[in-house]
C-alpha positions, 0 to 999 in steps of 0.5 A: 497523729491522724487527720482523716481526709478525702481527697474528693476526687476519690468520688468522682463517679459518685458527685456528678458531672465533671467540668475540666477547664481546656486551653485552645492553643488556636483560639488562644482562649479557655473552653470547659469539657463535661464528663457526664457522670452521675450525682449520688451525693452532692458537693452540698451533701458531701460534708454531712455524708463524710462525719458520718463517716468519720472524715474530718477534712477535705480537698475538694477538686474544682472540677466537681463544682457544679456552679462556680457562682460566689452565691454557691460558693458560700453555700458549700462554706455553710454545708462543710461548717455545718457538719464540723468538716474542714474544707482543707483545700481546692485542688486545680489541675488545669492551669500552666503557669511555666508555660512560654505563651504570654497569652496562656501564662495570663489567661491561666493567672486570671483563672487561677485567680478566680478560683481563689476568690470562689475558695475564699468564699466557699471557706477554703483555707488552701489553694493547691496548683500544680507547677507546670508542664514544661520540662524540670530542666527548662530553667527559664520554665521553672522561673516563670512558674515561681514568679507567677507563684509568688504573684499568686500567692502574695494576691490568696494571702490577702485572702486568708488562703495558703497558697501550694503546689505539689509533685504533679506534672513535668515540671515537678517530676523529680524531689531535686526540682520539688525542692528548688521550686519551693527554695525560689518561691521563698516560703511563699508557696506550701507543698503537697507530697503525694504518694503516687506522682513519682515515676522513678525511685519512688520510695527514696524520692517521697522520703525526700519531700515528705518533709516539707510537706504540709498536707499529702495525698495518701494515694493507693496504688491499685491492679485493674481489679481496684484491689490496693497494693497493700505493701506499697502503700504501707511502705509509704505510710512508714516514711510519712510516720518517719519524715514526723508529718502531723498535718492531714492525710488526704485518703486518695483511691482512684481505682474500680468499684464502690470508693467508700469501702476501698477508702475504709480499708486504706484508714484502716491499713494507714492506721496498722502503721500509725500506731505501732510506730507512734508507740514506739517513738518513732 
């Protein structure tokens, strides 16, 4: 069953600077904010770094592109078929597609639209954008969202792209809101599940997604120490192995400390589910 993959944001102390796109509401215009961090590996280096490992996939975070060039972009391609490591998904958490500011709603279009085109030439086979900032119970929100979804995903499909979106943000907030976004989008838009993003009912709202998930972010809880909670997330591994995924399990830690020994142990405790339950027919 295992898929192993890393959610690259688990190494956001570890790939260099941290470029974030911003809305200036005033300005009505983009604008970039850098978090300086230090570059230990590079995104180059990262797919050779991640067989030796054993990882086999990626979902890599737009904000650790260090150029967003298409030169670049076919650069990272060659880095991650060179190692034989699967560039699952680019992960953009900037954009607002349900937001009521016409202005927003089309800047925000172009630069997801963007994004995609530098995911195709970089050999991304997915785009993940998060559904929007307004509240679940705004209807008029909630159809704007899919209606700029559909757009996009109907532009990223002539690109050999996926086009997903996952229970990130307010407008996804809930499994009843996770599902009915996807019903209007009409199979045009791929779900992520992560384990972490539901703040209330937690367990029963994650059973109630995993289904439709085609890719999940096996995220860890931790205390401030980075210590993981080891019976949450087996928990969550139980209803994953029960919801009958098989796609790839994105290992997410956004803890304290070094990622890579923490990563190992959330495989490890992943696996102390898998197999028992996998044996067992479940």
């Amino acid at each position: 069953m295992a898929f192993w993959s890393i959610n690259t944001y688990s190494l956001k102390r570890q790939l260099g600077p941290l470029t974030t796109t911003k809305w200036d509401d005033e300005k009505k215009q983009h604008f970039q904010q850098v978090e300086p961090q230090p570059e230990e590996t590079s995104l180059l280096q990262l797919p050779g770094l991640m067989k030796e490992k054993g990882f086999t996939a990626a979902e890599v975070s737009y904000s650790q592109f260090p150029q967003t060039d298409h030169a670049y972009a076919e650069q990272v391609r060659n880095a991650f078929q060179a190692a034989g490591v699967d560039f699952a998904s680019l992960l953009l958490d900037y954009a607002d597609l349900s937001s009521n500011d016409p202005a927003r709603r089309a800047a925000d279009l172009e630069w997801c639209r963007s994004w995609i085109d530098l995911a195709a030439k970089a050999g991304a086979h997915r785009v993940r954008i998060t559904a929007g900032k307004s509240a679940s119970a705004d209807k008029d929100a909630l159809k704007r969202s899919t209606e700029a979804f559909i757009e996009l995903s109907n532009y990223s499909a002539g690109l050999g792209i996926r086009m997903m979106t996952e229970n990130l943000g307010k407008l996804l907030a809930t499994s009843v809101y996770c599902r009915e976004f996807l019903e209007l989008c009409d199979s045009k838009v791929g779900f992520t599940a992560d384990f972490g993003n539901f703040e209330q009912d937690k367990y029963r709202q994650l059973a109630e997604v995993l289904p439709l998930a085609e890719t999940v972010h096996v995220k860890a809880e931790t205390d401030e120490s980075g210590e993981i909670d080891i019976e949450d997330f087996q928990h969550c591994m139980k209803l994953l192995v029960e919801a009958g995924f098989r796609g790839p399990l994105s290992l997410t830690y956004l803890g304290v400390g070094e990622p890579w020994s923490h990563l190992e142990q959330m495989r490890s405790l992943a696996q102390d589910v898998i197999h028992p339950m996998v044996q067992a027919g479940e």
